[in-house]
C-alpha positions as CSV (number, residue, x, y, z in Angstrom):
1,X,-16.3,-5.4,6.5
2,X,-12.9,-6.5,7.5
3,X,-12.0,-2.9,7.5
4,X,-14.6,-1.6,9.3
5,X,-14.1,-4.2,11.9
6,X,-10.4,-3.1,11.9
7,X,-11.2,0.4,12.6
8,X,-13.8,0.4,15.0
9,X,-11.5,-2.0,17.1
10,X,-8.7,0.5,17.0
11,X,-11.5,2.9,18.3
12,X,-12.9,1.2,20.7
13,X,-9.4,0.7,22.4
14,X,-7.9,3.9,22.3
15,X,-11.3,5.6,24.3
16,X,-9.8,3.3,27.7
17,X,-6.4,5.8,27.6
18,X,-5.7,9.3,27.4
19,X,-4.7,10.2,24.3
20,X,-5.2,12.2,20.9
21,X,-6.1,10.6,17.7
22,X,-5.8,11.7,14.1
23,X,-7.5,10.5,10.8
24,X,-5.8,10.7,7.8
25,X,-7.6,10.7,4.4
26,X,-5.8,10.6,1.0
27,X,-6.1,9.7,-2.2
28,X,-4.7,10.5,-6.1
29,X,-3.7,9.1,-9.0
30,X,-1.4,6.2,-9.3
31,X,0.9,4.6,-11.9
32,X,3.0,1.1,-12.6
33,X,6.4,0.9,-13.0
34,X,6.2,-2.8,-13.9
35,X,3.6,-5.8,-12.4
36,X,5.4,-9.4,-12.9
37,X,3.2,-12.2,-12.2
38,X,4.3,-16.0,-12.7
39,X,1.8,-18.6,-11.4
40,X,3.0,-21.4,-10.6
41,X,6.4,-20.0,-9.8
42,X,8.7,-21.4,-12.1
43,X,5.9,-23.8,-13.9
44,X,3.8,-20.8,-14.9
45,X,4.6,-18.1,-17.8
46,X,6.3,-15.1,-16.6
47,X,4.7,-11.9,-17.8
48,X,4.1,-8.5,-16.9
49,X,0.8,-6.9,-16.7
50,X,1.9,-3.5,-17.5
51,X,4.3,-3.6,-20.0
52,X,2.3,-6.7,-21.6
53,X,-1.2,-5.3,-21.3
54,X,-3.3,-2.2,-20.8
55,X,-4.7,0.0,-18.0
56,X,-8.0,0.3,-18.5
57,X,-8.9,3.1,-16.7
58,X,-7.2,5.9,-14.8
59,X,-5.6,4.0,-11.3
60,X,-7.4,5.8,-8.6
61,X,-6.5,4.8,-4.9
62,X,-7.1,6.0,-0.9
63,X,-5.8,5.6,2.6
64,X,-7.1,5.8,5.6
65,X,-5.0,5.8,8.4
66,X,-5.9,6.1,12.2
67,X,-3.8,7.5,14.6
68,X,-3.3,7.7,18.5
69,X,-0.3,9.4,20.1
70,X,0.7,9.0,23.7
71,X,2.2,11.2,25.8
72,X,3.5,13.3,23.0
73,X,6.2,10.6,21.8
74,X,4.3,7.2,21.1
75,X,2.5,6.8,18.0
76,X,-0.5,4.0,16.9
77,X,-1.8,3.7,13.4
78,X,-3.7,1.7,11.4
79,X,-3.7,1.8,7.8
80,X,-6.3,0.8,5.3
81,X,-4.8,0.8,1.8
82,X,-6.6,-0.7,-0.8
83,X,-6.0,-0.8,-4.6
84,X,-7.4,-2.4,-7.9
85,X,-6.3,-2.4,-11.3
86,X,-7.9,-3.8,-14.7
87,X,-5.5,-4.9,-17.5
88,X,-6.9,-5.9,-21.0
89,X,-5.0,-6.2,-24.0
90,X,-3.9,-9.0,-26.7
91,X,-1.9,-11.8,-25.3
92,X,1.6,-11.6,-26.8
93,X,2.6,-15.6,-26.3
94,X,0.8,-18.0,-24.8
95,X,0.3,-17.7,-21.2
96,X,-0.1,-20.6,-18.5
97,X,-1.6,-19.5,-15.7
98,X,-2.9,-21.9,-13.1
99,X,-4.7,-24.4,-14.8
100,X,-4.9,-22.7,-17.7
101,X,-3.0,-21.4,-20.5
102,X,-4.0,-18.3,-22.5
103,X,-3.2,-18.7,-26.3
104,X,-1.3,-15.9,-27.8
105,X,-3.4,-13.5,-30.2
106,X,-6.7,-13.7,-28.0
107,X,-7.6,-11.2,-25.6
108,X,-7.6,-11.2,-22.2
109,X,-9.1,-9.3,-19.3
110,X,-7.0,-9.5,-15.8
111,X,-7.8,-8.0,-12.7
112,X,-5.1,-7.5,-10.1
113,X,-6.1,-6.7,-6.0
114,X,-3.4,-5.7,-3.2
115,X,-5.2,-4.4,-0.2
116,X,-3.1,-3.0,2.9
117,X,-3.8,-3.3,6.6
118,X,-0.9,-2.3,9.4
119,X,-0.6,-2.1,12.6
120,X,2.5,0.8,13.4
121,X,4.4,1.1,16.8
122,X,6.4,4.2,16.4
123,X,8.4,6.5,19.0
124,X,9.7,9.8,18.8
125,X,13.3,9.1,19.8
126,X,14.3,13.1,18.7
127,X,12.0,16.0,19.2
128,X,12.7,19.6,18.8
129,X,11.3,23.1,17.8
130,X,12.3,21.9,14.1
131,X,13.1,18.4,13.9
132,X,10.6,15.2,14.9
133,X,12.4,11.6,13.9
134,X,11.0,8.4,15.2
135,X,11.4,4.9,14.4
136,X,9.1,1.7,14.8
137,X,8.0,-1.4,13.6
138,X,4.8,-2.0,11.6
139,X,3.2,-5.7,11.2
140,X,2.0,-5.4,7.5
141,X,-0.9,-7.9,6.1
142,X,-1.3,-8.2,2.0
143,X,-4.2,-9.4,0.4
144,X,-3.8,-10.2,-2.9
145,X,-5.9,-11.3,-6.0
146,X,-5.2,-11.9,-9.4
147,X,-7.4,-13.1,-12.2
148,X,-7.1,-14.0,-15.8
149,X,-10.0,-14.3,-17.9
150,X,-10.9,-14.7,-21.7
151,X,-14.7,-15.7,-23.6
152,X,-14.0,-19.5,-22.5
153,X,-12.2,-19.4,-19.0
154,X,-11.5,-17.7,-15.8
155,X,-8.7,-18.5,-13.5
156,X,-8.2,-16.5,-10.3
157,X,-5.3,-16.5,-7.5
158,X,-5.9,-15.4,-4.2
159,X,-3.4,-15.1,-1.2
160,X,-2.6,-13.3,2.5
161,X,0.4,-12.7,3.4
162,X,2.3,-10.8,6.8
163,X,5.8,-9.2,6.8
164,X,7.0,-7.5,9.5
165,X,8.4,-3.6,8.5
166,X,10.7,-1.1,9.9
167,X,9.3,2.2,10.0
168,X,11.3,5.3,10.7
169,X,9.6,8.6,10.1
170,X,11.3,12.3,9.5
171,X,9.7,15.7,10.1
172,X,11.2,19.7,10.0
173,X,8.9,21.9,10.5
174,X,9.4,25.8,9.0
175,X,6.9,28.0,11.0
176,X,3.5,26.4,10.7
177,X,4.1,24.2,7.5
178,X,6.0,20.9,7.8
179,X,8.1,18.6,5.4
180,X,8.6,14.9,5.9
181,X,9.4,11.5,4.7
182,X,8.3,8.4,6.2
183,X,9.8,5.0,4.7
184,X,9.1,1.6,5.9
185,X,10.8,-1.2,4.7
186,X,11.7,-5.2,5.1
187,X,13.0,-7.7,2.5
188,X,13.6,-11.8,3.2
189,X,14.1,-14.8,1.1
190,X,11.2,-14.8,0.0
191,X,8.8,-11.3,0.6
192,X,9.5,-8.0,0.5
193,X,8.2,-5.0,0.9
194,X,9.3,-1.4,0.7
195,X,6.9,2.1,0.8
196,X,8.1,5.9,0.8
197,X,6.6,8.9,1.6
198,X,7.9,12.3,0.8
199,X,5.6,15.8,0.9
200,X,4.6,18.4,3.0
201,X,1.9,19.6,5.3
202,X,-0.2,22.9,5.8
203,X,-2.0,23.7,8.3
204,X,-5.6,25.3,7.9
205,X,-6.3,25.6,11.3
206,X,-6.0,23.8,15.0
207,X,-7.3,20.7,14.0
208,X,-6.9,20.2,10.3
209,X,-3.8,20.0,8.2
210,X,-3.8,19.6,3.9
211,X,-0.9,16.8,3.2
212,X,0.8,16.5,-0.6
213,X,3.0,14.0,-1.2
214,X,4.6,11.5,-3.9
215,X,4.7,7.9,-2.4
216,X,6.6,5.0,-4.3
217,X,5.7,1.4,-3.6
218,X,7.8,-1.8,-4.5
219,X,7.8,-5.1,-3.4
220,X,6.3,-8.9,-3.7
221,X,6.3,-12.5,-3.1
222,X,8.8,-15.3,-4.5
223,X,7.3,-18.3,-3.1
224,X,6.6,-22.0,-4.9
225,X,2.7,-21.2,-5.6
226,X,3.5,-17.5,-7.1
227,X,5.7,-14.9,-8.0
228,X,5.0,-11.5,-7.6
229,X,6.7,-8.3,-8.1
230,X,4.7,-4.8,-8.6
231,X,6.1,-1.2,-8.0
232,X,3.9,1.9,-8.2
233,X,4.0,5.6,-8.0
234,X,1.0,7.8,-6.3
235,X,0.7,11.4,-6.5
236,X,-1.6,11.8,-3.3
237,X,-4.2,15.1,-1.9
238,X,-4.6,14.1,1.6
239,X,-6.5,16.1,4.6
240,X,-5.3,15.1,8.4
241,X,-8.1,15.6,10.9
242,X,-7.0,15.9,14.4
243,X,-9.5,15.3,17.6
């Protein structure tokens, strides 16, 4: 509901302005690079749900992303970016979390929720027959879940959180087709966050384009309730719709 509401705002505003919009669909296969939770920060046990537990199934995400460009050189998305992963596995020590600790030897199911939303700014300060290169800023929300649960007990964390995010997009196009990379990044004292594109698009025809790209995120929280690190690798199949 939250993302519906999100969308059909964006919508709804860009219809008062001359403009064109784009809707970009992706979606693929995704995999961890590591996924360190401590809960209470310092207090809790620090463990890692990749390398300490197992993947369930197969990591399946998607995007969506809205655009709306003005006058050629300004650029407004939205992203929706959600993702869920299910752990279970053997507990290797004992493992405080919350209220609770997990005894080692017993098993334990944990499920782990980051959803995206941003709002992106960008503007084309380069444009030529070959080359597009912007920058931008991006106001990035996190929404974040994590639960730990065995045959006795459940214990479940959930947060929001906002970080601001440079953006800076790159684009060279060869004929029709077009390669790019698209970064956007921030770190503070005690949040970060950091999320690379790299691929290539084809056209099919005027309004729709295929996109293929590998996309690396990294980046977490390291505040007094939690700490939380995570990086992961997608391998994406994307169509971009333009109206």
């Amino acid at each position: 509901m939250r993302c519906l509401s999100f969308i059909l705002l964006f919508i709804c505003s860009c219809t008062l302005a001359h403009g064109q919009m784009s809707l970009d669909v992706s979606g693929g296969l995704a995999r961890q690079t590591y996924n360190k939770i401590q809960v209470p920060n310092k207090e809790g046990t620090a463990f890692d749900l990749y390398n300490n537990f197992n993947i369930e199934t197969p990591v399946i995400s998607y995007n969506l992303k809205l655009g709306y460009c003005i006058k050629q050189k300004n650029h407004i998305f939205l992203l929706y970016a959600p993702l869920s992963i299910n752990y279970t596995g053997i507990a290797p020590f004992d493992v405080k979390f919350l209220n609770s600790t997990y005894p080692e030897g017993q098993n334990v199911d944990t499920h782990y929720k980051q959803n995206s939303y941003r709002i992106t700014f960008r503007r084309d300060f380069y444009s030529s027959e070959r080359w597009i290169v912007g920058i931008g800023l991006t106001a990035k929300f996190r929404e974040t879940e994590i639960r730990l649960a065995n045959s006795m007990k459940t214990e479940k964390l959930e947060y929001f959180g906002f970080i601001p995010l440079w953006n800076l997009y790159t684009e060279y196009n060869i004929n029709k087709w077009a390669l790019f990379f698209e970064g956007e990044g921030m770190a503070s004292g005690s949040r970060r966050a950091f999320d690379l594109h790299l691929g290539g698009k084809i056209p099919l025809n005027e309004h729709l384009r295929i996109k293929v790209e590998y996309r690396m995120v990294e980046g977490g929280t390291d505040v007094k309730s939690v700490y939380n690190l995570t990086m992961l690798h997608f391998a994406n199949l994307g169509l971009i719709i333009n109206f």
